[in-house]
N, C-alpha and C positions, 0 to 999 in steps of 0.2 A: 195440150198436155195438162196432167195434173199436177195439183199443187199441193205440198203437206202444207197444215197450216200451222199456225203458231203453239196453238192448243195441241196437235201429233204430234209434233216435235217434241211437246214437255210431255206428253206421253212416254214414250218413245225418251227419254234420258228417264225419266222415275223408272221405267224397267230396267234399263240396261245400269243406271244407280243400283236395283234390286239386285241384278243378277251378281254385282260384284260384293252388294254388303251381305247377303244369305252365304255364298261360297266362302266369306270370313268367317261368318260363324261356322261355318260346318268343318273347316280344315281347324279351326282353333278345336271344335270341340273333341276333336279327335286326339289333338296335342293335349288337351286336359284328361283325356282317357290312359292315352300311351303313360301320363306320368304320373296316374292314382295307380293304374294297374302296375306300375314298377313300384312305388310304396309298398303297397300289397305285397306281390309277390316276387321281386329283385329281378334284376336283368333286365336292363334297359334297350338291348339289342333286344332281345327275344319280345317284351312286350311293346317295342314301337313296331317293330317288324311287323305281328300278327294284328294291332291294332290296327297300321296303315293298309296291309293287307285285306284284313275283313271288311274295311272302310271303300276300296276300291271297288271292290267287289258287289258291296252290298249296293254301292254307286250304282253298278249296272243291271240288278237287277231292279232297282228300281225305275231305271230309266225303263226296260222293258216293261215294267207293270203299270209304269204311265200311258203305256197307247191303249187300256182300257177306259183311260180316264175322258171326259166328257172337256176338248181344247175347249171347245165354245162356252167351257162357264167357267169365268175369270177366275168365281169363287175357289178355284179348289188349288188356286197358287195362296190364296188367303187360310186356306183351310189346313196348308203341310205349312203353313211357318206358323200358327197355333200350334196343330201337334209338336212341332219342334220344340217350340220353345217352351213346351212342358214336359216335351220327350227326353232331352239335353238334361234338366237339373235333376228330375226324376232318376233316368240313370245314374248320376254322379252318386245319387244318395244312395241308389241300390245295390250300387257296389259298394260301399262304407257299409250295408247291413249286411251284405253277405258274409261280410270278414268279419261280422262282430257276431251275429245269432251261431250258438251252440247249438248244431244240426247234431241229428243220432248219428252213432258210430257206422249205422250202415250205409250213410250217403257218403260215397268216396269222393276224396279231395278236389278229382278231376272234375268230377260233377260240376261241384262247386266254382270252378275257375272255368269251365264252358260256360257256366250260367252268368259267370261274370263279363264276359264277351258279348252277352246279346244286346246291351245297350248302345254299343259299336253296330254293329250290323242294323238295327232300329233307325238310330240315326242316319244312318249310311242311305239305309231306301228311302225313307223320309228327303233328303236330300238328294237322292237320285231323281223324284220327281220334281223339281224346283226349276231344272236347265229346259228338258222339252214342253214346259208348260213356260218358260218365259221365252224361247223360241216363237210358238207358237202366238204368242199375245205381241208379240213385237213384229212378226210377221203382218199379221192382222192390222194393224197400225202403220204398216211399211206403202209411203206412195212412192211412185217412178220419177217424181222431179221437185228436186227438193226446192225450199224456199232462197232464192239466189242471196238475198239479202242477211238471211238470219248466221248469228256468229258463231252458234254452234256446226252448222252446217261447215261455215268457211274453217272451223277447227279441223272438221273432219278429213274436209279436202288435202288442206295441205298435209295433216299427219297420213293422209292414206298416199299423197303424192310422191313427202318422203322415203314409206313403206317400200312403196314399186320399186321406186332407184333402187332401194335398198338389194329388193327382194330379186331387182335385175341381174345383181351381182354375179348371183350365184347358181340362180335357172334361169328356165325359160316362161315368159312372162308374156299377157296381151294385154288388153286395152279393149278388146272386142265389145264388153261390158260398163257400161258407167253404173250400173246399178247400185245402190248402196246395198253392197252386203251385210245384210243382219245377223245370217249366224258366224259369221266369221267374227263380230262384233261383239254379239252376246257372249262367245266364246270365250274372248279373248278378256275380256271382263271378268268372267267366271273365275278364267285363270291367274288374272291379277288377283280378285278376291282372295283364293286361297295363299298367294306370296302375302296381302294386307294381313291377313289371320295368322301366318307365322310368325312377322312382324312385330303385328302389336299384342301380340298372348307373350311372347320370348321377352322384350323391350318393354312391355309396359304392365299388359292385365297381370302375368304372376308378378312379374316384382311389387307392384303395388296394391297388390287386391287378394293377393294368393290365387293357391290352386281352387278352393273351395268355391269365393265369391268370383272366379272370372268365369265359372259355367253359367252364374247367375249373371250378370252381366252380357253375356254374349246371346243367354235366351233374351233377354230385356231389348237388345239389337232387333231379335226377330221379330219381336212384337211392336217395333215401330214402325220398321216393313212394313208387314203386314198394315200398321193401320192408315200408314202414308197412301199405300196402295189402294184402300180401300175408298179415303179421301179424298185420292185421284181420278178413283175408276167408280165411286158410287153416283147412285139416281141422284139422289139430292144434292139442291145448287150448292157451291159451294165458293163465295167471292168470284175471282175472274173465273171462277172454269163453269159460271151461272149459266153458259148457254149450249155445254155439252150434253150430250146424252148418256146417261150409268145407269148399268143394272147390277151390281154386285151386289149390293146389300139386298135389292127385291128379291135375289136367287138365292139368297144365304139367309137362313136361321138368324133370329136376333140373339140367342144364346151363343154364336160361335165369338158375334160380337161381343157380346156381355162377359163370356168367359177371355178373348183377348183382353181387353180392357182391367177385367181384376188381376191375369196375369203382370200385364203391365205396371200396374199400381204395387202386386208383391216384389215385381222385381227393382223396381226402384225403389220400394222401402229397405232393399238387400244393399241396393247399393249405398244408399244412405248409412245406415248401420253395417256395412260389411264384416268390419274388426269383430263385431259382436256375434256375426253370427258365423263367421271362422273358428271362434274362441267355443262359440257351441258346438260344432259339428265335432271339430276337432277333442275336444275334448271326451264327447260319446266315444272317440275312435280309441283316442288314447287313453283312455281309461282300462278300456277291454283289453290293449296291447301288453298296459303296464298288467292286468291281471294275468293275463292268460300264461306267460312269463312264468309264472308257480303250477305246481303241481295242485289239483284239487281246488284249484281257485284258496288258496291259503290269506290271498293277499287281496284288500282291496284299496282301490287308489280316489285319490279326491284332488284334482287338478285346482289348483290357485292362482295361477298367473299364466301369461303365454305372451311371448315377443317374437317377433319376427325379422330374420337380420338377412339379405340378400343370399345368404350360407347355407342359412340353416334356422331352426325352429328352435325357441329358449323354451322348456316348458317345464312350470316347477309343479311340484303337487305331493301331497300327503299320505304315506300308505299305513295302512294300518292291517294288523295282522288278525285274521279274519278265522284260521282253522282250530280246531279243536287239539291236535298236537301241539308240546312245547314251542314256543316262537325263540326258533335260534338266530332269526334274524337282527335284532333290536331291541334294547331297553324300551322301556314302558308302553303307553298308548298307539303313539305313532312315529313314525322316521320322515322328515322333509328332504324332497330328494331333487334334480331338477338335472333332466333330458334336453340333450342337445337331437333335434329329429327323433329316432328312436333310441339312441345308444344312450344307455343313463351315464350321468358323468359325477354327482355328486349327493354322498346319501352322509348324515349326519352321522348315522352309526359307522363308514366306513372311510371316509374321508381321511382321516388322520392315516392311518394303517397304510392305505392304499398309497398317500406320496411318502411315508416312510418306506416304502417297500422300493416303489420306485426311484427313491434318490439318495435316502439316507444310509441303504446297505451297501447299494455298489459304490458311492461315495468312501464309504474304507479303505477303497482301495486305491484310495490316490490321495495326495496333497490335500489339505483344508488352504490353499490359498488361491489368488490370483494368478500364479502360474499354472493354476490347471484350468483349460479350458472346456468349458460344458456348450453344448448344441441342444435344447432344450427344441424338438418340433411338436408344435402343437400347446396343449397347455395354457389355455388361454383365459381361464380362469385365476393366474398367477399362483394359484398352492403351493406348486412346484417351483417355482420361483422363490418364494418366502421359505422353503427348507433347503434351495441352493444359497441362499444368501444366508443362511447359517454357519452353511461351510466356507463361505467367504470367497468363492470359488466366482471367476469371469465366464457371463452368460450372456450365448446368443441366442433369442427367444426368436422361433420365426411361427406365427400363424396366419391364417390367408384370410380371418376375418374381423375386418377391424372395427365393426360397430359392434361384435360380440365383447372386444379388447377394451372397448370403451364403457360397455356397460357395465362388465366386471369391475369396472375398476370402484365403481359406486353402488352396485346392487349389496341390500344388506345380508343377505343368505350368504354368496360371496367373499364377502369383506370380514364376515369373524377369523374364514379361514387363512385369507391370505395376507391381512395385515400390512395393507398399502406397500406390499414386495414390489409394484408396478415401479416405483420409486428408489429398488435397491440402484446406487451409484455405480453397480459390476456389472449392468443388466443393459443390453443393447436388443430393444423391441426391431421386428424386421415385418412387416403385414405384406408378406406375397407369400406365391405358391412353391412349396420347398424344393421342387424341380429347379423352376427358375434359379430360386436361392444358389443351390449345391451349382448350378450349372455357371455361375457369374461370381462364384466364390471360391477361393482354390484354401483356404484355412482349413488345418488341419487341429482336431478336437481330440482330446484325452475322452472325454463321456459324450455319448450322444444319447439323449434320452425318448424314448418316440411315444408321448404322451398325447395318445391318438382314440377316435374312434371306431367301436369294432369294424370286423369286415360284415356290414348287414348290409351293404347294398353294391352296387356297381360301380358307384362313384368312389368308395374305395379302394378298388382293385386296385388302382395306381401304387398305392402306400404299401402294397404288400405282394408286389411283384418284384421278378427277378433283376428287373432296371434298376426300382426304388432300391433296393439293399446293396446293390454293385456301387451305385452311387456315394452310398455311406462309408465302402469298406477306403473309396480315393478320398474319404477326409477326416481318414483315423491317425492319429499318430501313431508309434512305433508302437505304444503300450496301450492302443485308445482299443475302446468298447463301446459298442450298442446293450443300449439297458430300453426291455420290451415289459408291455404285460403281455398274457397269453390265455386262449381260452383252454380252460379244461381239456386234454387228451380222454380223456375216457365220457365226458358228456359231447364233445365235436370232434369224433376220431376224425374223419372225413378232412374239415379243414385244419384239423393239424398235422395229417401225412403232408397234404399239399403245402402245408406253411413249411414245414421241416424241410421239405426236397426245394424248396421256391430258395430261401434263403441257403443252405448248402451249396444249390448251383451258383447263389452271387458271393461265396467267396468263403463265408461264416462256416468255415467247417468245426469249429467248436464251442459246446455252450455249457452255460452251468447256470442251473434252476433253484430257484427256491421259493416258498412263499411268505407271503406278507401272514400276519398271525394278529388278532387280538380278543378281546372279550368283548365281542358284538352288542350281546345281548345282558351283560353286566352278571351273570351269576358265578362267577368265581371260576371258569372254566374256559379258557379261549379257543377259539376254534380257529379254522385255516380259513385265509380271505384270498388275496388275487395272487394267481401265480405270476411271477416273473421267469425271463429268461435275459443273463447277461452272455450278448452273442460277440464272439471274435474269429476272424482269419485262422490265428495259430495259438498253441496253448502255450505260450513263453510271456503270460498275460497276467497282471498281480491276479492274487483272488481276496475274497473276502477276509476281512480282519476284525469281527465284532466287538477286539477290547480298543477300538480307536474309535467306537461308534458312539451315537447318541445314546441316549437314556434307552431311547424304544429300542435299538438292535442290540445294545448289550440283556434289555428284559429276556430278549431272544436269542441271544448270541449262541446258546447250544444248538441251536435250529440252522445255525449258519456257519459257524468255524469248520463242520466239515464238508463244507461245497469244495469240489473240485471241477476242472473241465474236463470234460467229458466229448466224445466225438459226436456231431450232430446224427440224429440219426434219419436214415434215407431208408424210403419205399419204393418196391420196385410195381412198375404198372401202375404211376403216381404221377400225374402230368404236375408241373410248376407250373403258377402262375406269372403268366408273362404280357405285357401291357397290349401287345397286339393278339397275341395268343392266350386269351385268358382261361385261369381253371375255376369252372364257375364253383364246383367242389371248395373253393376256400371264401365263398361267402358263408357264414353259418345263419340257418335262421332257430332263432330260439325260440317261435313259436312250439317245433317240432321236441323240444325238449323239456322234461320234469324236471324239477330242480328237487331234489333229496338233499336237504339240509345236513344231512350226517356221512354224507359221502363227497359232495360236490363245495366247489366253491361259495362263499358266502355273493361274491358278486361275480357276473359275468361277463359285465361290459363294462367299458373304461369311459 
């Protein structure tokens, strides 16, 4: 009988090692697509779906377009984890340029979101050739009697001896065979691989490398494959394996080598500097995002800082007002502003305005003490904090991220406005998800305030479905109110039918609006800033009282002594957004929108 020897055996684990570290990267790279392509374009069903989808598929035909390929030259399982691993970051980038270059009007959107899919299906065949060429090579290496002594073997015994029992259970089973099955092995490997790549991309590569640098990283993987492979399976001696015989390198190009090798060396200088070069990409992205935002490109942006919190993305940066029309946005040069992800949260010209709007008008309408209790979600900036602690009024703050809560607390952009409120004595911080909160808390709140991020992506849906506001209406007191911003009705009809019918169904059947007001841009003339809506059950609710208010709502108070409530108003042929049922209609994306200074709100997002 024959015998594998010590040397096929370690054959024989380097591939079947292979087979499971390439299937990591190819199922992670696929989880780095699914979640640039939801940045991009929203819906996280819709783009893991099509991504996993394309990915499947493109699996098989490349498996088919592998039995053109040549099993007998090793080289070309060396040759598709090169392409990969410049195929992998390549796309990452190329979809980051599709969404930033201003194509002519005549290439339709569709176009442009097909063309962003082809680095899914690239990688997909790429990787569909990877399994029947390491089939093949592990085949080729397979003897009929293995070595009785060695311990990998005695591993495999007993896990395949377990297996049988196992597999006895439940069919029918022989023995007829001792053979060591290889593609059940390879297979099964493969399989693992891509459970390793959900694993460690969910668990480690994004949380600690981001989305950007873990494509880089995970090509950096491929190119060690490969050159392990290559140091496995090449002519030349190489310590113990001095007495085998290789030809991978004599079949292959010294460029495929050369060009692995420099790949290698860029991706390890990526990962070395990752921070730096997240901060780069990201910034090309978000600069475009923060422009495109304006009509006529009026604005342009200069990003100065960037943090990254398990949540979400800190990113501050400087716009400066770039069109030829009056700038009603902002006094002088420029406005420092600073985006939580995309949803901008705090701009120096509007900042003040915006938590007077949201706390200090509806605030007239109840007690200036302690016996009024406030439910503050979100806010984690403390602004809103520092103008409840004005009113003297008992706060329960709940936000879900708490290295953001930590950072605010010392970042100095932050800190002129909020003025160490972290610290008010009335203020009880709560860092969980307000689900949870509402769902393990039965207190019932005079204000609740929902100082939140817009609806721009799918991870918001939650906050603005028909569960989330049912919830709020069981922990209102008798006279309690929900105090919201709101985007525009005449720039997002769309998600304001669906926001009107979503909250009407959980309870809110009446509201009363008004806007926040100031002199943005300092020339003697104020304009209209974010709209609010203060939502209640029934109209037997105070209303606004602007001669009990602050300096700022009494400047205003004509603007506000005649809000009344008003019935919410419902559309018919309007689905609500509902957490299992969601209406994708109430994300808005503001790309699709011009901003008209003289019609529209000064800000859009909260």
């Amino acid at each position: 009988m024959s015998r594998i020897s010590t040397s096929q055996i370690s054959k024989q684990a380097i591939l079947h090692t292979a087979a499971f570290a390439v299937a990591l990267c190819s199922f992670a790279y696929e989880l780095v697509y699914s979640e640039l392509l939801t940045v991009m374009y929203g819906g996280a069903l819709t783009q893991y779906g099509l991504t996993i989808g394309l990915f499947f598929s493109s699996l098989g035909i490349g498996s088919y377009l592998s039995k053109h390929l040549d099993d007998g030259r090793n080289a070309n399982f060396f040759r598709t984890e090169v392409y990969l691993a410049f195929a992998a970051p390549a796309g990452l980038l190329f979809i980051i340029w599709i969404n930033t270059v201003e194509f002519p009007a005549v290439v339709p959107s569709m176009a442009l979101q097909v063309a962003a899919r082809l680095p899914v299906v690239l990688v997909g065949i790429l990787s569909g050739f990877e399994l029947p060429l390491l089939l093949s090579m592990v085949k080729a290496e397979h003897g009929t009697d293995p070595d009785p002594g060695g311990w990998r073997v005695k591993v495999a015994e007993i896990v395949n001896s377990i297996a049988y029992r196992v597999t006895g259970l439940f069919f029918h089973t022989s023995k007829s065979s001792d053979e060591y099955d290889t593609y059940s092995t390879v297979l099964a490997m493969d399989y693992l691989g891509g459970l390793g790549g959900a694993l460690i991309y969910v668990y480690y590569l994004y949380p600690e490398f981001g989305l950007i640098s873990s494509v880089f990283l995970l090509a950096l993987l491929n190119c060690v494959a490969a050159l392990l492979f290559a140091l496995r399976f090449s002519v030349r001696p190489w310590g113990i394996f001095a007495e085998e015989k290789r030809n991978i390198l004599t079949e292959e190009r010294v460029s495929f080598l050369v060009a692995c090798l420099l790949l290698t060396s860029v991706f390890t200088g990526v990962a070395v500097n990752h921070q730096t070069v997240n901060n780069e990409v990201t910034e090309y992205y978000m600069e475009d995002v923060i422009e495109s935002n304006w009509a006529n490109d009026v604005v342009e942006a200069d990003i100065t800082d960037q943090q990254t919190t398990k949540h979400q993305q800190i990113v501050k940066y400087e716009r400066s007002w770039a069109g030829d029309s009056k700038n009603m946005q902002f006094a002088g040069d420029s406005d420092t502003c600073m985006r939580l992800d995309t949803a901008i949260q705090v701009c120096d010209s509007w900042t003040d305005s915006y938590h007077s709007g949201l706390v200090d008008v509806p605030m007239t309408m109840y007690p200036n003490s302690t016996e009024t209790d406030v439910l503050l979600v979100g806010g984690g900036d403390y602004i809103a904090d520092k103008h409840l602690r004005n009113h003297r009024v008992d706060v329960d703050q709940v936000d879900i991220d708490g290295e953001f809560l930590e950072y605010a607390k010392d970042d100095p952009f932050l800190s002129q406005y909020h003025d160490d409120a972290y610290e008010y004595e009335n203020l009880s911080v709560h860092q969980q998800d307000i689900y949870a909160y509402l769902q393990e808390n039965d207190k019932q709140y005079d204000v609740i305030l929902l100082d939140l991020p817009g609806a721009k992506s799918r991870k918001m849906l939650g906050l603005y479905s028909v569960e989330f506001y049912s919830m709020l209406t069981n922990h209102l007191s008798d006279d309690g109110t929900v105090v919201t911003w709101g985007y525009s009705k005449y720039a997002y009809g769309e998600h304001y039918k669906a926001y009107m019918n979503t909250v009407s169904e959980a309870g809110f059947e009446y509201k009363m609006s008004y806007w926040a007001r100031d002199d943005f841009n300092q020339d003697g003339d104020p304009q209209l800033g974010e709209r609010f809506h203060v939502l209640a059950t029934d109209d037997n609710r105070p209303i606004i009282s602007p001669q009990n208010g602050t300096t700022y709502v009494q400047t205003y108070g004509d603007h506000y002594e005649d809000r009344e409530w008003r019935k919410t108003p419902t559309y018919t042929n309007v689905e609500t957004n509902r957490v299992f049922h969601p209406n994708y209609d109430i994300i808005v994306d503001t790309r699709a929108v011009s901003i008209d200074s003289g019609n529209t709100s000064i800000t859009n997002e909260a």
